[in-house]
C-alpha positions in Angstrom: 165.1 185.9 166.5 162.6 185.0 169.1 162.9 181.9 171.2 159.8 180.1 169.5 161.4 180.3 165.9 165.2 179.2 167.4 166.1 175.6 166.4 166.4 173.8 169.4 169.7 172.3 170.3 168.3 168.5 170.1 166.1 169.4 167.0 168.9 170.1 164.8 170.7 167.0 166.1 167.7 164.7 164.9 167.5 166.3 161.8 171.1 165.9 161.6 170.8 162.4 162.7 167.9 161.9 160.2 169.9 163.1 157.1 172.6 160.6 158.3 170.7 157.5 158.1 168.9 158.1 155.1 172.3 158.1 153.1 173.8 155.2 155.1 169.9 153.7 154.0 170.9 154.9 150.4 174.2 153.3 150.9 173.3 150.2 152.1 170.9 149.5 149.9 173.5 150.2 147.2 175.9 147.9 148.5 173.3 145.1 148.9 172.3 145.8 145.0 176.5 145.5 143.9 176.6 142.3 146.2 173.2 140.5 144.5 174.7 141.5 141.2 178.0 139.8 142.0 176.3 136.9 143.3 173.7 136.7 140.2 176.7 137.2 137.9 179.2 134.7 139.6 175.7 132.0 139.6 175.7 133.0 135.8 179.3 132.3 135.3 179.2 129.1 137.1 176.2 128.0 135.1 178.3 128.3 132.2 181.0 126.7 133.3 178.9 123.6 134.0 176.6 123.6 130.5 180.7 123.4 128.7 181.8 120.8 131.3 178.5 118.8 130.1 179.0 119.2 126.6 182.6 118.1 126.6 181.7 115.0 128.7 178.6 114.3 126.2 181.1 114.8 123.3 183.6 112.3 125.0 181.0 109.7 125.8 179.7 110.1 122.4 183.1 109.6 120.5 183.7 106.3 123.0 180.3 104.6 121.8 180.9 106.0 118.0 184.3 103.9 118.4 182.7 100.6 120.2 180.2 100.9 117.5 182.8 101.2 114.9 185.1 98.1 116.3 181.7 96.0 116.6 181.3 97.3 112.5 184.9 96.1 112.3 184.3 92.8 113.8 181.3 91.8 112.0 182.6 92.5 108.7 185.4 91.1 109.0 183.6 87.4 110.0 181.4 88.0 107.0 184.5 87.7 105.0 186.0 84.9 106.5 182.2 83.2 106.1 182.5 83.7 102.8 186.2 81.9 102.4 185.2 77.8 101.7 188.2 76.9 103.5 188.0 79.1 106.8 185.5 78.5 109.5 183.9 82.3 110.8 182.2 80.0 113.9 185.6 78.6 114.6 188.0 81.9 114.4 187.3 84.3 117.1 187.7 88.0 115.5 188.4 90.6 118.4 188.6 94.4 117.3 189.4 97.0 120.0 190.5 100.6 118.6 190.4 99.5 115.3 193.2 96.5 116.0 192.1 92.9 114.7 192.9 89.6 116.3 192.4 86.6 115.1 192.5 83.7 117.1 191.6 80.0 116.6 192.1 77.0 114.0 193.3 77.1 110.2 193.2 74.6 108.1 196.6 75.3 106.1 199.3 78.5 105.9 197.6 79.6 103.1 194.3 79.9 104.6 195.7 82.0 107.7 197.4 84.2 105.3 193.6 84.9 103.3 192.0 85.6 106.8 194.7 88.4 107.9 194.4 90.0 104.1 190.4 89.7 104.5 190.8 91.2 107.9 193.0 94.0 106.7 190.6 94.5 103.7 188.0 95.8 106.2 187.6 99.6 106.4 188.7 101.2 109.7 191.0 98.2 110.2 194.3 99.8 111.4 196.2 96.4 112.3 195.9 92.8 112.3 197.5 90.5 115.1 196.9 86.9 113.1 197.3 84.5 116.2 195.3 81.7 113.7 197.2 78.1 114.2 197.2 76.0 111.6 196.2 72.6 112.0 198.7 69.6 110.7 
C-alpha cells in the first residue's frame, strides 16, 4: 500500500469515535422513548385512578341526597296522615325522620290518639322505626 491510500492513525480513531456516538445517539434516544412511555402510561394510569375515585364519590353523594330525599318523603307523609286524624294536630306534632327512624314529638290529646299517630307513622313506606315521644295531655 502506498502512504496516500493508508488510513491515518487519527482517521480511523474519528471514524471509530463517530460509529460510537451514533449508537450511544440510537441509544439515547431509545431510552428517552421507554422513559416518555412510562411517564405517558403511569399519567394514563393515574387518570384512571382519579375518573373511579370520582365516580365512587358521585355515587356516595348521590346515595346521601337519595336518603335525605327519602326521610323528607318519610316526613311529609307521615304529617299528611296525622292531618288527616280529627283528633291529632299535624301543626302541633313535630315528625323528625333521619335514616328512615320517626320521632314524634309534641301534644296528644288522649292515649289512644298517640297510639294512632305511631301506627300512622309506621304505616309510611320506608319507615324502619318509630320513637313516639307524643305526651298526652290530661
Amino acid at each position: 500500500m502506498t502512504p496516500s491510500n493508508k488510513p491515518s492513525g487519527r482517521g480511523a480513531v474519528a471514524l471509530l469515535l463517530a460509529a460510537g456516538v451514533l449508537a450511544l445517539g440510537a441509544c439515547s434516544k431509545t431510552d428517552n422513548e421507554t422513559t416518555m412511555g412510562k411517564k405517558v402510561d403511569s399519567a394514563v394510569a393515574k387518570s384512571e385512578q382519579a375518573g373511579t375515585t370520582a365516580k365512587a364519590k358521585t355515587e356516595s353523594a348521590a346515595a346521601s341526597v337519595a336518603g335525605a330525599m327519602d326521610d323528607a318523603s318519610i316526613t311529609a307523609a307521615v304529617s299528611t296522615g296525622l292531618a288527616k286524624d280529627p283528633d291529632l294536630s299535624a301543626i302541633k306534632i313535630d315528625v323528625d325522620t333521619k335514616g328512615g327512624q320517626v320521632t314524634l314529638s309534641g301534644p296528644a290529646p288522649n292515649a289512644a290518639a298517640k297510639a294512632r299517630a305511631e301506627e300512622i307513622a309506621k304505616s309510611v313506606k320506608g319507615v324502619s322505626g318509630v320513637d313516639n315521644r307524643l305526651e298526652v295531655k290530661m
